[in-house]
C-alpha positions as CSV (number, residue, x, y, z in Angstrom):
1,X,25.0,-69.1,-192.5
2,X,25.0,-70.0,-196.4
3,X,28.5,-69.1,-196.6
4,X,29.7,-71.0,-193.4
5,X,27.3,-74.3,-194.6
6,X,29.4,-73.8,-197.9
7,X,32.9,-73.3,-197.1
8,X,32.1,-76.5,-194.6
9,X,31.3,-78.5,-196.7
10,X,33.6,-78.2,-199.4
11,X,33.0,-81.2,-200.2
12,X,36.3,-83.0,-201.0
13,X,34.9,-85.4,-198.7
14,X,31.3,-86.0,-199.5
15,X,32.7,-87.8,-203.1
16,X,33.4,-90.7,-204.2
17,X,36.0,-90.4,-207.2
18,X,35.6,-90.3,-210.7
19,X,38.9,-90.9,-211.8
20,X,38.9,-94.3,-209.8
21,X,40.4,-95.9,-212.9
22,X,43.9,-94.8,-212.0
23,X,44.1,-97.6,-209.5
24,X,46.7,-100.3,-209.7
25,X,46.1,-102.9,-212.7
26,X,44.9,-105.7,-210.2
27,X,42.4,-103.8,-209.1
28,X,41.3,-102.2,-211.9
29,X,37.7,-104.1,-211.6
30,X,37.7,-102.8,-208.0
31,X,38.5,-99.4,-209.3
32,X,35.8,-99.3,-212.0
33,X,32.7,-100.5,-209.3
34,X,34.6,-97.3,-207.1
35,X,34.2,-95.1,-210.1
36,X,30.3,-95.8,-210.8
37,X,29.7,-95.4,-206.8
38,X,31.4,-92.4,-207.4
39,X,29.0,-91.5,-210.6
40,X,25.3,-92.3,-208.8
41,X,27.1,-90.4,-205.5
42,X,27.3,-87.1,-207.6
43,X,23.8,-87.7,-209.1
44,X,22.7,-87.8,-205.9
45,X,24.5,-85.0,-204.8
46,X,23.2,-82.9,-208.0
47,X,19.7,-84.3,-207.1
48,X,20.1,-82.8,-203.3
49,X,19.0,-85.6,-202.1
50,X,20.4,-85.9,-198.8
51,X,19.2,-89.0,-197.6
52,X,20.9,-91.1,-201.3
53,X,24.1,-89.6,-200.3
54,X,24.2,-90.9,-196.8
55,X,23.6,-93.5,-198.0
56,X,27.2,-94.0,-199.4
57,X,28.6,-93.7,-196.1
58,X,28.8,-97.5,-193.8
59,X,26.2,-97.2,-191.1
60,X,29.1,-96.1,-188.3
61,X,30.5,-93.9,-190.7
62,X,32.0,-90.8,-190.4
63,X,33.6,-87.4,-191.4
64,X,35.8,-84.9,-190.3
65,X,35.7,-81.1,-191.6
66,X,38.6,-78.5,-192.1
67,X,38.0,-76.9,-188.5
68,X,38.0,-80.8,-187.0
69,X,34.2,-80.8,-186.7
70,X,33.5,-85.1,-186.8
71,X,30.2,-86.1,-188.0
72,X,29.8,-90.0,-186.9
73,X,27.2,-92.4,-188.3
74,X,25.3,-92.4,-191.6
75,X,22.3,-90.5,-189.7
76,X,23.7,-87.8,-188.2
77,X,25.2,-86.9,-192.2
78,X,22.2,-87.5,-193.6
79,X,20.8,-84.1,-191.4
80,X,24.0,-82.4,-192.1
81,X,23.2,-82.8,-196.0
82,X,19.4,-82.4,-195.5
83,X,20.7,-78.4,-193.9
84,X,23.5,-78.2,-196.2
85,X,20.5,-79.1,-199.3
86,X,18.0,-76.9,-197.8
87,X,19.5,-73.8,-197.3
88,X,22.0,-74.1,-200.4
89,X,19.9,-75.0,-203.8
90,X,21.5,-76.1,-207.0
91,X,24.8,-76.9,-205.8
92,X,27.0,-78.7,-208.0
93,X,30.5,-80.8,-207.9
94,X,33.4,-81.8,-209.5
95,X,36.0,-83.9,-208.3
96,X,39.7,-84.3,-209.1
97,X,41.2,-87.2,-208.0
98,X,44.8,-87.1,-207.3
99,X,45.5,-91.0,-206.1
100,X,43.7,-94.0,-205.4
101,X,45.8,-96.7,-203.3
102,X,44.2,-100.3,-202.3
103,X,45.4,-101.2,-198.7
104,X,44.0,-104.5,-199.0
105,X,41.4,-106.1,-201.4
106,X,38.7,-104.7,-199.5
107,X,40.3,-101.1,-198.0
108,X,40.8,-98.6,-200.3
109,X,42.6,-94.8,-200.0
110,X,41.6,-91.9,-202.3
111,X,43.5,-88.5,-202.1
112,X,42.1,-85.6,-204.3
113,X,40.8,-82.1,-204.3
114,X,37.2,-81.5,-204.5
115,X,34.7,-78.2,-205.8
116,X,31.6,-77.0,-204.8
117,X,29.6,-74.8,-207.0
118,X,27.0,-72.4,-205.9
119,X,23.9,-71.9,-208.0
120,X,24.2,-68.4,-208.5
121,X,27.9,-68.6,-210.1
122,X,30.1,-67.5,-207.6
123,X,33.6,-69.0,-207.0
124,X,33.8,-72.4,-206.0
125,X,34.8,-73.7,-202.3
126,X,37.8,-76.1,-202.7
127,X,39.2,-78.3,-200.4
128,X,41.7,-81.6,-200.2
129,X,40.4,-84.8,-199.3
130,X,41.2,-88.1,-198.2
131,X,38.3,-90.8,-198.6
132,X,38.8,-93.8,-197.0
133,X,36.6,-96.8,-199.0
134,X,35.9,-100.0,-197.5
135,X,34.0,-103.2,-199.4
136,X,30.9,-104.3,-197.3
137,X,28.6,-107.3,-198.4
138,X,30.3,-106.8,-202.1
139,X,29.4,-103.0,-202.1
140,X,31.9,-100.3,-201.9
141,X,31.0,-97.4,-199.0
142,X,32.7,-94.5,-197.1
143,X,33.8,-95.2,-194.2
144,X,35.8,-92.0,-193.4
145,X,36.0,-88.6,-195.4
146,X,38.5,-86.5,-194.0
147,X,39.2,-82.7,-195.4
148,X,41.9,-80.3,-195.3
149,X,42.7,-76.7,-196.2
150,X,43.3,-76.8,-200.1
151,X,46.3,-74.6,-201.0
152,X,46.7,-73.9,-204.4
153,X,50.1,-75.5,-206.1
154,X,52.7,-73.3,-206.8
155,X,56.8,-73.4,-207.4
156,X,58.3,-71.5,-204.1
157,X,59.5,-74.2,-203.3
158,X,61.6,-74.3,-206.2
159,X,62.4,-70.5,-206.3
160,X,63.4,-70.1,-202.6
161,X,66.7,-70.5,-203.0
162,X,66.4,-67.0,-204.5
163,X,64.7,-66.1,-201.2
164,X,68.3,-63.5,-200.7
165,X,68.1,-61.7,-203.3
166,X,64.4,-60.8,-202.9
167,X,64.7,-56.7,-202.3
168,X,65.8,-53.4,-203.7
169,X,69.5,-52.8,-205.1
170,X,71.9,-50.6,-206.7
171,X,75.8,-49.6,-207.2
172,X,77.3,-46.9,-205.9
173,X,79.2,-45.0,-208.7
174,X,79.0,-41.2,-208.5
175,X,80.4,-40.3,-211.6
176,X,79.4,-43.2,-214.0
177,X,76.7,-46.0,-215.0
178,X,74.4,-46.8,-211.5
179,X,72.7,-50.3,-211.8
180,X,69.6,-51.4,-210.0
181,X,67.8,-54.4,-209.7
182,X,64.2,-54.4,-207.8
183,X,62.7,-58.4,-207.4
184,X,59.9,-58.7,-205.9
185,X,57.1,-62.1,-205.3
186,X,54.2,-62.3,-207.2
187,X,50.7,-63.3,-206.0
188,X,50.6,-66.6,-205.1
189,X,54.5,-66.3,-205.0
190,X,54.9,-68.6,-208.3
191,X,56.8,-65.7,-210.0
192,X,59.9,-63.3,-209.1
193,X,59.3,-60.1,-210.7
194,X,62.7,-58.0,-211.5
195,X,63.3,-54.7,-213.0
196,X,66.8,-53.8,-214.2
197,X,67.6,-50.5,-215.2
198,X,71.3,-48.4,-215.7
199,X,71.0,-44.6,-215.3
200,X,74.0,-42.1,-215.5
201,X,73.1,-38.5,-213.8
202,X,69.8,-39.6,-213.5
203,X,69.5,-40.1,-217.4
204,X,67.7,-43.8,-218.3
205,X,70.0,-45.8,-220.4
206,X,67.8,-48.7,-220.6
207,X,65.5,-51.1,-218.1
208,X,64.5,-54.7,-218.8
209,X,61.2,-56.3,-217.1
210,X,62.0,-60.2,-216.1
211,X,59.7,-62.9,-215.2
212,X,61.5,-65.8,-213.3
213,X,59.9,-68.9,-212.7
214,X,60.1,-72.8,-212.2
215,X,59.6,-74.6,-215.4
216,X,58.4,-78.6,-214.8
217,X,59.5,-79.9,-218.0
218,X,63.1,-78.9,-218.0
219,X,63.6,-78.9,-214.2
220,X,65.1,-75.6,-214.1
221,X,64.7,-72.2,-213.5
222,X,64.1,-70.0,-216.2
223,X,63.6,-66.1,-216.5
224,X,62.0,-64.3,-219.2
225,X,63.5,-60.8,-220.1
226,X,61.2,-57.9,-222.0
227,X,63.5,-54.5,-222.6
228,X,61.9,-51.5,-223.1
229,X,63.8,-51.3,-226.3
230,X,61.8,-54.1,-227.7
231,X,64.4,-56.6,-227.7
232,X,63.3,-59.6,-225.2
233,X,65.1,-63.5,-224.4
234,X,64.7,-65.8,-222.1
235,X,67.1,-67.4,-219.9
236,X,68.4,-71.3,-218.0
237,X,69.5,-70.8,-214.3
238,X,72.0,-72.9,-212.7
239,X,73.5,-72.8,-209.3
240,X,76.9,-73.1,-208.8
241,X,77.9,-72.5,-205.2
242,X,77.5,-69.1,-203.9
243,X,76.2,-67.9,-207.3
244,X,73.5,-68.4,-210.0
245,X,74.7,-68.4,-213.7
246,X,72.2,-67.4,-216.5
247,X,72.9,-68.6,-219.7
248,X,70.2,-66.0,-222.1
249,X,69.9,-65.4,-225.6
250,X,67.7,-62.6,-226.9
251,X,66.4,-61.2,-230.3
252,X,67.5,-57.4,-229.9
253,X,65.0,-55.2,-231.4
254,X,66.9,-54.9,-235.2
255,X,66.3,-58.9,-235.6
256,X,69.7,-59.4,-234.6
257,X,70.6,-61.9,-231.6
258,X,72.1,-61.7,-229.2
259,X,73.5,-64.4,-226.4
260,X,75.4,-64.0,-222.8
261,X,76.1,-65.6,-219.5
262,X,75.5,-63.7,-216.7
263,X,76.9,-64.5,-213.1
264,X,75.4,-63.1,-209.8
265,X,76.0,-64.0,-206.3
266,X,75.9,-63.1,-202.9
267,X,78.4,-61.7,-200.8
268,X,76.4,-61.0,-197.9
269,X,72.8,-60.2,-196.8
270,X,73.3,-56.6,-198.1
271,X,75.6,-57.0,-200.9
272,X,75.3,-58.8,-204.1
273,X,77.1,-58.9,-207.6
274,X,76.3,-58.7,-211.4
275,X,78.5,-59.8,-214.1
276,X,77.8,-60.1,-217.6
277,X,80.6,-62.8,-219.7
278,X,79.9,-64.5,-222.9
279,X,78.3,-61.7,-224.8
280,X,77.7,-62.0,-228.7
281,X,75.7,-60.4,-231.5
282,X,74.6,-62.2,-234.0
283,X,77.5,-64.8,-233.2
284,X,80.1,-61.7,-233.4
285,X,82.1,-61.0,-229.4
286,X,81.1,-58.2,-227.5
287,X,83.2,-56.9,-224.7
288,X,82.3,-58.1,-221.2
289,X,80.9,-56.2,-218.8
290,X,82.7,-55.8,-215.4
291,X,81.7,-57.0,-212.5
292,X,79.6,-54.7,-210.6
293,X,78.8,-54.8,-206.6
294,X,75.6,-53.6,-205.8
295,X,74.4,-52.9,-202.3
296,X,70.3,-53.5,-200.4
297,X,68.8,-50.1,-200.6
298,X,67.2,-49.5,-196.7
């Protein structure tokens, strides 16, 4: 039952917000009473005293869980809280407001994600909230909590364009070099994970580790390259039709570095293609490396 009253309550809801401040510069005097509504609600909440943080809802307010479950009126919270206090001790709070929107001097829309800390350290419960606030007899109440699912962020969104070339690869070449390329998500699918390796009659000639990811500053996706060498470079991806081109540079394991572009595309859902152009050491051409066809291993 703990458990169930926790995850049910995790709380993006019950709060008012602390980062009220972020509202639009008209309202920032609105904002600020928000915020110290927000500051006595999680006192309140700290204190577990159920019947103060009812009191923060309007008297026909009400609030909707994750599973749809709507508690209407301040009453019928204040027993939800006076369970939620008594069977759960110590709980604590902490809200992170993502948005605060005024609908109309005296309407107010909060969007944020809340946690909910147990006393004995375990992980928090999180959830997504949307807090309605409305302005009654010059005080600022709830008048509908709503909470969702909380998801954490992450950049698949971003990296699904590489969705195709998710899988296990290689060339067919029976009498030399044999490429293959295994890319795999990571947990939480904010990562590609890639390992390249080239082997002749089964003899290594070499593997490289790769992280490839979204980066937020630049925009873009970039890859991170560790070779089993000890060299290791990063690269800038950029799509161009069919095909991604990588544009790396790499300190090689003497000190030297190195730079390339590397092209690869897909031909079909089972075939793709590697190609290495560009290539210097320590600003002095190297050959380029044909392009190579490598096909989904089953």
């Amino acid at each position: 039952m703990k458990s169930r009253m926790l995850k049910f309550f995790a709380l993006p809801v019950f709060v008012m917000s602390l980062c009220a401040a972020r509202g639009f510069a008209d309202d920032a005097k609105e904002s600020e009473a928000i915020q110290k509504q927000g500051e006595a609600f999680v006192e309140a909440f700290h204190k577990g005293d159920a019947k103060a943080v009812a009191a923060f809802w309007t008297t026909d307010g009400d609030y909707t869980s994750q599973t749809g479950r709507q508690i209407k009126g301040r009453e019928a919270i204040e027993k939800v809280f006076t369970d939620l206090f008594g069977e759960n001790k110590g709980l604590k709070v902490r809200i992170n407001s993502g948005a605060m929107r005024f609908v109309t001097p005296d309407v107010a829309i909060e969007d944020g994600v809340t946690e909910v800390f147990p006393a004995d350290g375990g992980p928090p419960s999180r959830a997504r909230y949307t807090n309605v606030h409305v302005k009654k007899d010059g005080q600022w109440l709830l008048s509908s909590v709503r909470d969702s699912v909380f998801t954490p962020p992450n950049n698949h969104e971003h990296l699904r364009g590489l969705d195709w070339a998710i899988g296990d690869w290689a060339s067919e070449n029976d009498k030399g070099p044999v490429e293959r390329i295994s890319l795999s998500w990571s947990e939480g699918q904010n990562w590609i994970v890639g390992t390249f390796s080239t082997t002749i009659r089964s003899i290594s000639l070499g593997s490289i580790k790769q992280w490839i990811g979204y980066d937020p500053a630049a925009k873009r996706i970039r890859s991170w390259s560790f070779d089993d060498s000890g060299a290791f470079g990063e690269g800038a991806w950029t799509k161009d039709g069919a095909k991604w081109v990588i544009k790396t540079s790499s300190v090689l394991q003497d000190g030297k570095k190195a730079t390339a572009t590397y092209t690869v595309g897909q031909v079909d859902a089972d075939t793709i293609t590697l190609q290495s152009t560009d290539r210097t050491v320590d600003g002095n051409p190297v050959p380029d490396m044909k392009e190579v066809k490598l096909k989904r291993l089953k």
